[in-house]
NUVO-693224 format. One record per residue: x, y, z of N, C-alpha, C, CB in turn. Coordinates in steps of 0.2 Angstrom, whole numbers, padded with zeros to 4 digits, always signed. Each point is the difference from the previous one (the first is absolute). Glycine has a CB too. Layout:
<sites>
XYZXYZXYZXYZ
...
</sites>
This chain:
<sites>
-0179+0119-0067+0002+0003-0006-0006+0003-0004+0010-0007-0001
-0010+0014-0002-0006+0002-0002+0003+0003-0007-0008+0002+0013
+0005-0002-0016+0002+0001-0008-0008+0004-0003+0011-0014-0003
-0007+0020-0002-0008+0003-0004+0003-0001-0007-0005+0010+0008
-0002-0011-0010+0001-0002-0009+0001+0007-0003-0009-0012-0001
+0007+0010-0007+0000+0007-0005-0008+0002+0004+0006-0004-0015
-0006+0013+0013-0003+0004+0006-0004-0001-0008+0007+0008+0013
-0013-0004-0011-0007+0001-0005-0003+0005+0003-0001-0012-0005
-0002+0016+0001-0004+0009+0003+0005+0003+0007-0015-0005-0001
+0021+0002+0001+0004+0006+0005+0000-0007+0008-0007+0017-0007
+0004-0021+0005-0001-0002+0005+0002-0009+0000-0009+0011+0003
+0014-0013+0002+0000-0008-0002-0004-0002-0001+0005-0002+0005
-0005-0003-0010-0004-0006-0005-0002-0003+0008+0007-0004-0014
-0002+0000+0016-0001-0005+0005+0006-0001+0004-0008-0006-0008
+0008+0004+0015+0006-0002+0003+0001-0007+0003+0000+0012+0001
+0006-0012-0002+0001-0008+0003+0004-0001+0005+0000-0005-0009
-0003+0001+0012+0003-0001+0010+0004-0008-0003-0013+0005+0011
+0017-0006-0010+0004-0007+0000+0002-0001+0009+0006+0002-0014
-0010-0009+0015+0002-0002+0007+0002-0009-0002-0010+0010+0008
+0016-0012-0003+0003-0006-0002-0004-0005-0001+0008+0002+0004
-0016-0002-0001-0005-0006+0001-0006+0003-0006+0002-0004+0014
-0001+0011-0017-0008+0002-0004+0004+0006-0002-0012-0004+0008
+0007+0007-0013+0001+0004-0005-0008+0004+0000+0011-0008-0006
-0010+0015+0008-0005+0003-0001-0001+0007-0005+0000-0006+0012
-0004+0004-0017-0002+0007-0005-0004+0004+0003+0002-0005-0010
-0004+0011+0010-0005+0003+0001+0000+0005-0005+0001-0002+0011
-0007+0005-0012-0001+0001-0006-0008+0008+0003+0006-0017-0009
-0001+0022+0009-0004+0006+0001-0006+0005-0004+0010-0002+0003
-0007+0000-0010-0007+0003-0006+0002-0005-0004-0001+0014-0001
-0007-0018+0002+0000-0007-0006-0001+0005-0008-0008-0012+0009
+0011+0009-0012-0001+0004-0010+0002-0008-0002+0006+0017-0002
-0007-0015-0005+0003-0007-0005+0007-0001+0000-0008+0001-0009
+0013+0004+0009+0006+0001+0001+0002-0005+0007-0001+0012-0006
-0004-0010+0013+0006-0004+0004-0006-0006+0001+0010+0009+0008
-0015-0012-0012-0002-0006-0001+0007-0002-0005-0014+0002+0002
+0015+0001-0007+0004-0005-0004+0006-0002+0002-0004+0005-0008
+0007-0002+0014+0005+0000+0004+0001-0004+0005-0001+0008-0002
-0007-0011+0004-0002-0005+0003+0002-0004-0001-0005+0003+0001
+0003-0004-0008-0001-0008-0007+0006-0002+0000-0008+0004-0009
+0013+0003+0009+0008-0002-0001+0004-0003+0004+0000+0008-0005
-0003-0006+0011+0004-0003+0005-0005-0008+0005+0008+0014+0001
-0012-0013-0003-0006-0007+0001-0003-0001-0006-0003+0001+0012
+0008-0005-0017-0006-0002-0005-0005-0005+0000+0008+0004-0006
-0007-0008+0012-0008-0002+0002-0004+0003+0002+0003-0007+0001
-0003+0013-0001-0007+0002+0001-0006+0002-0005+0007+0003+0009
-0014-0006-0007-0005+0003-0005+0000+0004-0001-0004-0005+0001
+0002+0006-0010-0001+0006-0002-0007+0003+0005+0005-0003-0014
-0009+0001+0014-0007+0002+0001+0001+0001+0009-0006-0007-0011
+0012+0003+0016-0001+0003+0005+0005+0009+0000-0003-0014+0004
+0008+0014-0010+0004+0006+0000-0004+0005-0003+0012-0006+0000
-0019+0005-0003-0005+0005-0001-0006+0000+0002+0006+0001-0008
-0004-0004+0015-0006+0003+0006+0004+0005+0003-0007-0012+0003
+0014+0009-0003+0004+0006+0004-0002+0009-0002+0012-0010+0000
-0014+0010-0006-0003+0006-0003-0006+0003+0003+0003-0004-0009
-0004+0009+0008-0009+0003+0003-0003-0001-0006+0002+0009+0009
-0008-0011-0006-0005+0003+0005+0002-0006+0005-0011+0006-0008
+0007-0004+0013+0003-0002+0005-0004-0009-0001+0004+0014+0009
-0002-0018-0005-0002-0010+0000-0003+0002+0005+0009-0009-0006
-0014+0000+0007-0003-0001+0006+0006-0005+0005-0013+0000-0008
+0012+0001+0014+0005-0005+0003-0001-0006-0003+0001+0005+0010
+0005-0007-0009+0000-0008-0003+0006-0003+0001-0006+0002-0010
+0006-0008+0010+0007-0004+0002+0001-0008-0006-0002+0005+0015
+0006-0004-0017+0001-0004-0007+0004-0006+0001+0000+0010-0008
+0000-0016+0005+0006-0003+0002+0005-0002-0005-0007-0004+0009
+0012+0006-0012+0002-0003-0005+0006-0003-0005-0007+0005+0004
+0007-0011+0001+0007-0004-0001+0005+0002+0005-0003-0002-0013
+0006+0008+0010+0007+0002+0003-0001+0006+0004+0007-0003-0010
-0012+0005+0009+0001+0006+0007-0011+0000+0002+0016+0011-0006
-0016-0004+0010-0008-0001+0002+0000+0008-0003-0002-0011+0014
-0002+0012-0015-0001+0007-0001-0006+0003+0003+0005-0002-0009
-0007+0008+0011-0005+0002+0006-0001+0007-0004+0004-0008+0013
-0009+0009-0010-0004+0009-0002-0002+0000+0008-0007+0001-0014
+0008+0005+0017-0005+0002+0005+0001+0007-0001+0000-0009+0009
-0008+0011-0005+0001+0009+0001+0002+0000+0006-0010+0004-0007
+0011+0002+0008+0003+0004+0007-0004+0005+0003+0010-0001-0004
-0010+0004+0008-0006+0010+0000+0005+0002+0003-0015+0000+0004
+0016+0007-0008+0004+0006+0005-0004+0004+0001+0011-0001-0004
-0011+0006+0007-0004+0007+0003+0003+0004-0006+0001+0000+0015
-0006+0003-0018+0000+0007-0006-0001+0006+0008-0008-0007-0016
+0013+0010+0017+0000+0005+0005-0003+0007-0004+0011-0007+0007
-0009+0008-0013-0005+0004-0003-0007+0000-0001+0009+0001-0003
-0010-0007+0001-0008-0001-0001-0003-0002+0006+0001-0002-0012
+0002-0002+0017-0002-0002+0005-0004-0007+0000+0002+0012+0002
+0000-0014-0006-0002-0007-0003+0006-0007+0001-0007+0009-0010
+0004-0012+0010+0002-0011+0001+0001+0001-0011-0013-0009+0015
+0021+0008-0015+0000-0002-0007+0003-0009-0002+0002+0015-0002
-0001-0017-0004+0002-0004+0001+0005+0001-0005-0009-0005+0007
+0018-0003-0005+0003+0001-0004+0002-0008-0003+0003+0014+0005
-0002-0016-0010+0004-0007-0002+0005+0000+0003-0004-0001-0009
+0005-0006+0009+0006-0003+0002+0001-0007-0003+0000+0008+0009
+0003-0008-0015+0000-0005-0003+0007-0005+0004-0007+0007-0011
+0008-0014+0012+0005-0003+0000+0001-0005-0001+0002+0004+0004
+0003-0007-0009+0003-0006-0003+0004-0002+0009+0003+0004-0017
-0003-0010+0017+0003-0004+0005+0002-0006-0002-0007+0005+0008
+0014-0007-0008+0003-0006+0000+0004-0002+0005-0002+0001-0009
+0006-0009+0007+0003-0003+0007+0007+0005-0002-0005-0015+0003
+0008+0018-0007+0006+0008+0002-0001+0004-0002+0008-0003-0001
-0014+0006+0002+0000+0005-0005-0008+0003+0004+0009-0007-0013
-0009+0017+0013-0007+0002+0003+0000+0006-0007-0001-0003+0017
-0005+0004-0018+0000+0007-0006-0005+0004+0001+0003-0006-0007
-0006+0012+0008-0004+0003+0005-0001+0007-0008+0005-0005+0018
-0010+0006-0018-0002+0004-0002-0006+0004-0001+0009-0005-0001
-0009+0012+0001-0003+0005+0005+0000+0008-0004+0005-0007+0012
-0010+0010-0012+0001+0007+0001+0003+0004+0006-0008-0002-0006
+0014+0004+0005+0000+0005+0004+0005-0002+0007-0013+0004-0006
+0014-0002+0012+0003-0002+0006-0006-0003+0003+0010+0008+0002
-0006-0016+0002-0005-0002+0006+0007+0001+0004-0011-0011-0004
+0008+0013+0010+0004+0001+0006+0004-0008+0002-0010+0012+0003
+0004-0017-0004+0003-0007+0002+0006-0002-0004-0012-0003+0002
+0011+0006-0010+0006-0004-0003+0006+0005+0000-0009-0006-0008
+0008+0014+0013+0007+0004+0001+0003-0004+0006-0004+0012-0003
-0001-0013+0007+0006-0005+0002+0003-0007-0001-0004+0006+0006
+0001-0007-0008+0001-0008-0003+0007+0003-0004-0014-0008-0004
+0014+0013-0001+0004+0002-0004+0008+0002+0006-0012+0004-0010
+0012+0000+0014+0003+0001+0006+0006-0005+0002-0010+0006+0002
+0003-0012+0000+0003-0005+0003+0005-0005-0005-0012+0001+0008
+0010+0000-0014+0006-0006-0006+0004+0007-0001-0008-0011-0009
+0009+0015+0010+0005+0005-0001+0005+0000+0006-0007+0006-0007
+0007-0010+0013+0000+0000+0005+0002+0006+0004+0001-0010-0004
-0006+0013+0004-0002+0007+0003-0003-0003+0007-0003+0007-0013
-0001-0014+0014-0001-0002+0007+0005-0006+0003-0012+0004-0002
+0008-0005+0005+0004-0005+0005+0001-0006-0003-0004+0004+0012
+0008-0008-0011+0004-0007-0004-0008-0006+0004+0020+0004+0000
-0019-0001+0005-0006-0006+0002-0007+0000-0001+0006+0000+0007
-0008+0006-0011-0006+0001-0005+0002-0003-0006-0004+0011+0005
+0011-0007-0009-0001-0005-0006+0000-0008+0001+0006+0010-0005
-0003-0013+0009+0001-0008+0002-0010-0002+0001+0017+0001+0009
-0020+0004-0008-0008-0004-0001-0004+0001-0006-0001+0002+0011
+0005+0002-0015-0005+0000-0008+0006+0000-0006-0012+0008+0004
+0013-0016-0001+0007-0001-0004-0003-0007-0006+0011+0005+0012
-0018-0004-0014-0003-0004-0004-0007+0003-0003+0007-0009+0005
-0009+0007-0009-0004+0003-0005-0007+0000+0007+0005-0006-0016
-0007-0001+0016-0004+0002+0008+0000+0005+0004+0000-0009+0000
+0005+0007+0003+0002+0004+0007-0002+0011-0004+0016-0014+0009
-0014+0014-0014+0003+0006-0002-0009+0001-0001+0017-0002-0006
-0022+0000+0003-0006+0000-0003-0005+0002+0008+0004-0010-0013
+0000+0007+0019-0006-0001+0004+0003+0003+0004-0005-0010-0001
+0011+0013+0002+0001+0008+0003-0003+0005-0003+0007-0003+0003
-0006+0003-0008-0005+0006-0007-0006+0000+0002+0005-0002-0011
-0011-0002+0011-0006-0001+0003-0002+0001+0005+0001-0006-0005
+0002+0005+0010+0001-0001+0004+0000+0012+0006+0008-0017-0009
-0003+0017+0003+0001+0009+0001-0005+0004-0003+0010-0001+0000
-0014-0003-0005-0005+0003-0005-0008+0001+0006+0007-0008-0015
-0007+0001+0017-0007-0001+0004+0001+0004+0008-0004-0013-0008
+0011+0012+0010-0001+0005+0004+0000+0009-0001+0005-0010+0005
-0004+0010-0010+0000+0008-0003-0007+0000+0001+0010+0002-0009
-0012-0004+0007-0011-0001-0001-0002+0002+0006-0003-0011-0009
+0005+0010+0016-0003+0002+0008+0000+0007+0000+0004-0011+0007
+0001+0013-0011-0001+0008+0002-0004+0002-0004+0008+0004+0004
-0013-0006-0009-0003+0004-0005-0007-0001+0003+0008-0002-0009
-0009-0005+0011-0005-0003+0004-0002+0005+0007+0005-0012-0004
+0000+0014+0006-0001+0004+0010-0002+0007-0006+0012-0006+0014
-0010+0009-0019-0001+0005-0002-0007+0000-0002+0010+0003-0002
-0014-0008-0002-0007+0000-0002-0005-0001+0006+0004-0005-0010
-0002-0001+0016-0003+0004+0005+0000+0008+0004+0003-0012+0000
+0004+0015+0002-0003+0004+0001-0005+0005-0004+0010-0003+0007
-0011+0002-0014-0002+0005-0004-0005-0004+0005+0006+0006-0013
-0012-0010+0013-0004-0002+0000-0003+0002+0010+0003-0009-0013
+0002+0009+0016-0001+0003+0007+0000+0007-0001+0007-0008+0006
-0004+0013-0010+0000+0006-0002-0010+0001-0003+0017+0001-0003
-0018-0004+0000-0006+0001-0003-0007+0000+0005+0007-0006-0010
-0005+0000+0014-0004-0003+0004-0001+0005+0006+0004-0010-0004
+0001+0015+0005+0001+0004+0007-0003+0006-0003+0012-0004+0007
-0013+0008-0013-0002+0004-0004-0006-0002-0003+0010+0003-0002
-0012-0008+0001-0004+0000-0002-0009+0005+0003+0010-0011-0002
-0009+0011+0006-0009+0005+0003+0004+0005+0002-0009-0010+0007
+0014+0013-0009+0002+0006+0001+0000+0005-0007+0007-0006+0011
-0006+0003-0016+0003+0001-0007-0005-0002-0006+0012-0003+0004
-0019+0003-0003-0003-0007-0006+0001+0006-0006-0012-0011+0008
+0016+0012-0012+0001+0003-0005+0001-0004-0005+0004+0007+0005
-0003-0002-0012+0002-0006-0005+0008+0000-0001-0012+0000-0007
+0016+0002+0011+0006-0001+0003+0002-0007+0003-0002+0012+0003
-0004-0015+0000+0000-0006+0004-0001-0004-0004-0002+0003+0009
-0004-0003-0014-0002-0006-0003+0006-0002-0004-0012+0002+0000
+0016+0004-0005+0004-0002-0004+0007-0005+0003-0005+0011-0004
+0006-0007+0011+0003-0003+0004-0001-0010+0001-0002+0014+0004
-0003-0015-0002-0001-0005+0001+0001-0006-0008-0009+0007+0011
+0007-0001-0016-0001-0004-0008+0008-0001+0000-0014+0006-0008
+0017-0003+0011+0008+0001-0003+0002-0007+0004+0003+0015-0001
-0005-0015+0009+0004-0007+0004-0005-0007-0003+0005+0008+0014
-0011-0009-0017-0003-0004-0002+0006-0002-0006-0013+0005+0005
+0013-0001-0010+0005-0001-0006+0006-0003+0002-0005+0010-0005
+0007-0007+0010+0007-0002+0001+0000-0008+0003+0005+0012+0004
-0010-0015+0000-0001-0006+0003+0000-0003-0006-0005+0002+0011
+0000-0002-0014-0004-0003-0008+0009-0002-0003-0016+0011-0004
+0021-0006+0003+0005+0001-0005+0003-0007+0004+0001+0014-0005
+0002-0012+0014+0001-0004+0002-0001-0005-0001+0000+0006+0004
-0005-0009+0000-0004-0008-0004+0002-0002-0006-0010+0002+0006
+0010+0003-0012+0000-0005-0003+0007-0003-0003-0010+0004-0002
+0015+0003+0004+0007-0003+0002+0002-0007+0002-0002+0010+0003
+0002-0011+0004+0000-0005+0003-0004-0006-0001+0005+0008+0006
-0009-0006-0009-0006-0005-0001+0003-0010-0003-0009+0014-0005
+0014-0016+0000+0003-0002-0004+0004-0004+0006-0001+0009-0012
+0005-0006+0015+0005+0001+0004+0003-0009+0004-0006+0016+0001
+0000-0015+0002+0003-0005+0003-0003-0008-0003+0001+0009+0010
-0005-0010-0016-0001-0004-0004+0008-0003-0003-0013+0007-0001
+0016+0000+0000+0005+0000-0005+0006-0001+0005-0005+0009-0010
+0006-0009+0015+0005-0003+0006-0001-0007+0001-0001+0010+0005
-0004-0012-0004+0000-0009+0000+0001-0002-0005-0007-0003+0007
+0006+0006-0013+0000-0005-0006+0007+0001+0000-0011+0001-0008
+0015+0002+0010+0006+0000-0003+0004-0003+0005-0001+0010-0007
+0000-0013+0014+0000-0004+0008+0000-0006-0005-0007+0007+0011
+0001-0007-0013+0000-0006-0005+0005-0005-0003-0009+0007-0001
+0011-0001-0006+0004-0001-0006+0006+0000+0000-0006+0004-0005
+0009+0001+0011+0006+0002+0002+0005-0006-0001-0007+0009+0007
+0007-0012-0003+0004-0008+0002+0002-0002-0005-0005-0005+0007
+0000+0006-0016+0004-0006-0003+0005+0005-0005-0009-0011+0001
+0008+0018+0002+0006+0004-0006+0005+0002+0006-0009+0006-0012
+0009-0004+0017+0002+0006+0006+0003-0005+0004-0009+0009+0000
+0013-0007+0002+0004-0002+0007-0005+0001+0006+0013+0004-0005
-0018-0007+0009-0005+0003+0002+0001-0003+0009-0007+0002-0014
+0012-0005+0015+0001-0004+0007-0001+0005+0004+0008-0009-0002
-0012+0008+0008-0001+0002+0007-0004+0009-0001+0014-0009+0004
-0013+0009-0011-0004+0007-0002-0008-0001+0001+0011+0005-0010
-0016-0010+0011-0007-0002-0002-0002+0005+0010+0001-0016-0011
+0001+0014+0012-0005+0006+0004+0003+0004+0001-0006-0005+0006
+0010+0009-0009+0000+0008+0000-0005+0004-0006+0014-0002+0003
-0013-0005-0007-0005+0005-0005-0006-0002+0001+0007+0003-0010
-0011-0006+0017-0005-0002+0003-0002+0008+0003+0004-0015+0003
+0004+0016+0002-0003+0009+0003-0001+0003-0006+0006+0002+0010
-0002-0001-0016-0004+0006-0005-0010-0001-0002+0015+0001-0006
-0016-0007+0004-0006-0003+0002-0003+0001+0003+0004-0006-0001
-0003+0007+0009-0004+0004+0005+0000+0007+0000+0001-0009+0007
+0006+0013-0009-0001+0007-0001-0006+0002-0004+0011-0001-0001
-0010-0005-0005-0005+0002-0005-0007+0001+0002+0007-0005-0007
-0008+0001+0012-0007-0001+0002-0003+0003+0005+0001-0009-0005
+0005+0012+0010+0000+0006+0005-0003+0005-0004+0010-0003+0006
-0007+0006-0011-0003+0006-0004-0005-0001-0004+0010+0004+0000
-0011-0009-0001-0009-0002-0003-0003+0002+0005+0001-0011-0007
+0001+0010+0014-0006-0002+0004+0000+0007+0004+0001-0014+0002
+0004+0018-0004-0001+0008+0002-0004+0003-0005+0010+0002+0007
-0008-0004-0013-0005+0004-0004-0007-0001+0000+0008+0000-0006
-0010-0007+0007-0007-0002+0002-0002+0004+0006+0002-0011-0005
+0001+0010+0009-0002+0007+0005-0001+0007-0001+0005-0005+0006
+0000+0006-0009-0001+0007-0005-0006+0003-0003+0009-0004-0002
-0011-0001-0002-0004+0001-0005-0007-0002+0005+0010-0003-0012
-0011+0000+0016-0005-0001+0004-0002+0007+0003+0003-0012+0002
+0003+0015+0002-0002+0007+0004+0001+0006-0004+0003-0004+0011
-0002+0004-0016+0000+0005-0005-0008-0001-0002+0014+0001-0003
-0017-0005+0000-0004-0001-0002-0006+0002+0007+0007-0009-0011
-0006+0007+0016-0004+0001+0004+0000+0009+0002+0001-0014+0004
+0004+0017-0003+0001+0008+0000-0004+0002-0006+0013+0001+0006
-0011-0005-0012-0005+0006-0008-0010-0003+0003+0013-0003-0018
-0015-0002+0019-0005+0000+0002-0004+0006+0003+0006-0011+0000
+0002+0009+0007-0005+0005+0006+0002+0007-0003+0001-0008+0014
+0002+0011-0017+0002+0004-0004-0008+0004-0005+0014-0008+0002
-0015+0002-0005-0006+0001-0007-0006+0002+0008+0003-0012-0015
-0003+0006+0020-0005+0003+0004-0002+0006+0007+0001-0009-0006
+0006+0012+0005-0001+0007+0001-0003+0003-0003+0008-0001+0004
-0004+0004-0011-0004+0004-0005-0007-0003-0002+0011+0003-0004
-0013-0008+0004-0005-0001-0001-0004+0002+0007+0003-0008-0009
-0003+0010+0015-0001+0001+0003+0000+0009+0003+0002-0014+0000
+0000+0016-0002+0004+0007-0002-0004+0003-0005+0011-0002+0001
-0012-0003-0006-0005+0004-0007-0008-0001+0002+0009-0005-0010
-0010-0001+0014-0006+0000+0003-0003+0007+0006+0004-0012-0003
+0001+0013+0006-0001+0004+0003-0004+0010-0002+0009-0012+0004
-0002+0010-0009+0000+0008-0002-0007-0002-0007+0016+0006+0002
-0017-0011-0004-0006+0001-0003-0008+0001+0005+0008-0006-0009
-0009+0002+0013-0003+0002+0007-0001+0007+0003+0006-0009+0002
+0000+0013-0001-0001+0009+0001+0000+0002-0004+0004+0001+0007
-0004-0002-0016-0004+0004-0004-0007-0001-0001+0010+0000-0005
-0013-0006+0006-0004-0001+0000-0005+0004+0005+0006-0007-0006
-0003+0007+0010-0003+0005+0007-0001+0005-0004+0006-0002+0012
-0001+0006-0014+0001+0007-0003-0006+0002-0001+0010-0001-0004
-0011-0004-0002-0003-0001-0007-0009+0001+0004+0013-0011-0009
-0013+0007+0012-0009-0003+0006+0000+0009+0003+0002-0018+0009
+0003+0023-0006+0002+0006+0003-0003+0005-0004+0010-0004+0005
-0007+0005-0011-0001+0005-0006-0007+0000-0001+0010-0001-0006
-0012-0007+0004-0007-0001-0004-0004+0003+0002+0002-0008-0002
-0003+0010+0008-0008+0003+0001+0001+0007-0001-0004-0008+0010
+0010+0014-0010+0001+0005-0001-0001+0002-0006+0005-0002+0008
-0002-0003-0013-0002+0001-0006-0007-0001-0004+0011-0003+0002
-0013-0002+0002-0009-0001-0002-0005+0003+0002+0002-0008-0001
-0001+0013+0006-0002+0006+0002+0000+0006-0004+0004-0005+0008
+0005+0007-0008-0001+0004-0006-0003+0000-0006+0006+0002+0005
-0007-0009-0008-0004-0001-0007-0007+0002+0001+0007-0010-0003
-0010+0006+0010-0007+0003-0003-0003+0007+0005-0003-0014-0004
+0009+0017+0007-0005+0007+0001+0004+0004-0007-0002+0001+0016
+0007-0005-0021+0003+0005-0004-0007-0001-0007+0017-0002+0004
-0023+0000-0002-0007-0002-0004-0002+0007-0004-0005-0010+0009
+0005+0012-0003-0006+0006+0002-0006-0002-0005+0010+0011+0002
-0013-0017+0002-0007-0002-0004-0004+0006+0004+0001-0015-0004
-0008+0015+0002-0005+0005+0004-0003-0003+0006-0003+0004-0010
+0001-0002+0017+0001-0003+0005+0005-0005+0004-0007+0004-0005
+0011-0001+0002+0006-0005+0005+0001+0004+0005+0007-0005-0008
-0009+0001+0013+0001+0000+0008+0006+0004+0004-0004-0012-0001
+0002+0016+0003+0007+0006+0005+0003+0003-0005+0003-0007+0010
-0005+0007-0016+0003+0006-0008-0004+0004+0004+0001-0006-0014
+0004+0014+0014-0003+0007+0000-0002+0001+0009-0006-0002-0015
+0006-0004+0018-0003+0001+0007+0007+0005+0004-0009-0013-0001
+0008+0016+0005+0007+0004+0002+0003-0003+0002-0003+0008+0002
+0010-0008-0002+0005-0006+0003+0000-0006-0003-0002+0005+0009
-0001-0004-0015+0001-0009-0004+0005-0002+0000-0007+0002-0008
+0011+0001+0004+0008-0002+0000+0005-0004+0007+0000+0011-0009
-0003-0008+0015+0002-0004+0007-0003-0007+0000+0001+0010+0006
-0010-0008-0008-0001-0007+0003+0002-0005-0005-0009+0005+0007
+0012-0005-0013+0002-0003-0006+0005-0003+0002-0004+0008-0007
+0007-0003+0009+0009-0001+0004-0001-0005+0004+0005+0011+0002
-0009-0010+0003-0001-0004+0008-0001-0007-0002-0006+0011+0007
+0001-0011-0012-0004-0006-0004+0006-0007-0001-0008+0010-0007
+0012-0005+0001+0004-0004+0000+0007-0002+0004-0007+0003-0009
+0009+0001+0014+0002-0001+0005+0000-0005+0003+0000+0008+0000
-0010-0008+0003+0000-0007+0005+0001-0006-0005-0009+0006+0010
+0006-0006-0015+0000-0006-0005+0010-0003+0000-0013+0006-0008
+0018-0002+0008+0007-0001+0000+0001-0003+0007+0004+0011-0007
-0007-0007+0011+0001-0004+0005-0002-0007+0005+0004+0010-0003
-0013-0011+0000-0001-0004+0000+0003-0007-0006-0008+0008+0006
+0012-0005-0010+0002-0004-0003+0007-0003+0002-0008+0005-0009
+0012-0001+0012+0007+0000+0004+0000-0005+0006+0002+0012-0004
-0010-0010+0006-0001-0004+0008-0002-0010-0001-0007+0014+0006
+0005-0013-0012-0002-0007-0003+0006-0005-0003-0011+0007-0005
+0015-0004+0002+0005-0002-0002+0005-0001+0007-0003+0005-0012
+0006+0000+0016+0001-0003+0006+0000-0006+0005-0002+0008-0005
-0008-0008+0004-0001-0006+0003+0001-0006-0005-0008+0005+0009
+0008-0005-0014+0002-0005-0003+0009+0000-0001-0012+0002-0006
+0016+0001+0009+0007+0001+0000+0004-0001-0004-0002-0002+0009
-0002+0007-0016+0003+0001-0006+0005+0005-0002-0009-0004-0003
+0007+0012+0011+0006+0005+0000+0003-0004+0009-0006+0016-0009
</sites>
C-alpha cells in the first residue's frame, strides 16, 4: 500500500510504503516541514538526529539509540556535466517495524525498492525485504553495486590517458589527469567511512533489529566495501604513476628544447661578435679597406658557424 502525505514546493513532503511486517517513509527533499513530519509520526525520534537530516551535509556515522539505529553515509554519483565523482547523503532511521530514508533527490536503488512495495515486482522479491533488515541490505546492497560502473569508468579514463599520453603531452592532458586524480581523491573519501560503519552496525544490530541468518549478508556488503577500496587504491596508485611519467616527459621535452636553443644561441654568437668588432672601424684594423674585405669577413664568420655546429654535434646537442 503506498500513501503521499501534504505535498510542500509542488512536490511530496514524504511517502509511505505500508508492508504487513514494516513500514517504510522515504523522504525526498529533507526541510523542517518533513522533519516535523517525522516527529509526528515517530516522536521518538531525536531532535538532533532529525537536524542532521538537514544540510550541510554529516560525516558517516552510525548511532545507537534505544528504539531504533540511525546511520549517515555518503554515496558518489557521476556529475555527467562536469564529469566529476560527487557525493550524496543518505540518511536512515532503522527500527524492528519500521525504515526511514532520507535523501536529495532520486536514488535509483530506492525506485526500485519503491516499485517493489507498490507491487510493481514479483511477490517473491517482496517476500525477501519483508523487514527493516532484509529491506536495508537490499538498498546497500544496489547502492555498492551501482559503484562498479563508476569504478570501470575511472579506469578507463586512466587507460585513455595512458595510451595518449606520448602522443598528446599538452596542457589538454595534464588537466585531464588533475580531473581523474580529483575524482579518485572524491572517490576515496566517499567510501572511506564505509565499511567501519557496516560492522558497527553487524555489531548493534541484534539487540534492536530482527537480524537472524542476515550476519553474513551484510558480511558480503563488507567485502563490497573493501572490493572498492582496493580498486581505488589501485587507482590512485596508476594514476599517480601516469602524472609522474607524465611531469617526466615534459620535463624531458623542456630539456630538450632548451638544449636546441642553446645551440642556436653558441650558432649566432660568433656572427654577431664579428659584426661588433669590424663595426669599430678603429685605425688599423685588419682586412678594413683591403679589396674584398666584406667576403673575407663573411667567410670568417662562416667557418667559425660551422666550426661551432661541428662541435656541438660531436657533443650531440643538434
Amino acid at each position: 500500500m503506498h500513501e503521499k502525505m501534504p505535498k510542500y514546493d509542488g512536490q511530496p513532503l514524504l511517502d509511505v510504503y505500508r508492508h504487513p511486517e514494516m513500514t517504510w517513509v522515504d523522504v525526498r527533499k529533507p526541510s523542517a516541514e518533513a522533519s516535523a513530519k517525522l516527529k509526528e509520526l515517530f516522536p521518538f525520534f531525536l531532535e538532533m538526529d532529525l537536524r542532521d537530516c538537514l544540510p550541510p551535509y554529516q560525516r558517516p556515522k552510525l548511532l545507537e539509540r534505544g528504539q531504533y539505529l540511525f546511520m549517515v553515509m555518503l554515496f558518489p554519483y557521476f556529475d555527467r556535466d562536469k564529469r566529476a565523482i560527487r557525493s550524496t547523503e543518505l540518511d536512515i532511521f532503522i527500527g524492528p517495524n519500521f525504515i526511514v530514508t532520507n535523501h536529495f533527490g532520486v536514488l535509483p536503488p530506492l525506485q526500485s525498492m519503491a516499485e517493489l512495495f507498490r507491487g510493481d515486482r514479483s511477490v517473491t522479491m517482496a517476500q525477501e525485504v519483508e523487514r527493516p533488515a532484509d529491506w536495508l541490505h537490499a538498498m546497500l546492497n544496489q547502492l555498492y553495486i551501482g559503484c562498479f560502473p563508476m569504478l570501470t569508468h575511472v579506469s578507463n579514463d586512466i587507460n585513455t590517458l595512458e595510451s595518449r599520453m606520448f602522443t598528446d603531452a599538452q596542457n589538454s592532458s595534464v588537466k585531464e589527469i588533475l580531473r581523474v586524480k580529483s575524482n579518485i581523491v572524491d572517490f576515496r573519501r566517499i567510501m572511506q567511512a564505509h565499511k567501519h560503519v557496516l560492522e558497527k552496525f553487524i555489531a548493534v544490530a541484534p539487540r534492536i533489529l530482527h537480524f537472524q541468518d542476515l550476519h553474513v549478508y551484510y558480511e558480503d556488503l563488507v567485502g563490497h566495501t573493501q572490493e572498492i577500496w582496493d580498486f581505488l587504491d589501485n587507482d590512485r596508485n596508476t594514476i599517480d604513476a601516469v602524472y609522474e611519467s607524465y611531469l617526466s616527459l615534459v620535463t624531458y621535452e623542456t630539456g630538450q628544447a632548451t638544449k636546441t636553443l642553446t645551440a642556436l644561441a653558441f650558432i649566432v654568437f660568433p656572427m654577431n661578435l664579428a659584426a661588433a668588432i669590424f663595426s669599430m672601424r678603429a685605425e688599423n684594423m685588419p682586412l678594413l679597406g683591403v679589396p674584398g674585405d666584406f667576403w673575407f669577413m663573411l667567410g670568417i664568420v662562416f667557418l667559425v658557424m660551422v666550426a661551432t655546429m661541428g662541435y656541438l654535434k660531436s657533443r650531440k646537442w643538434l
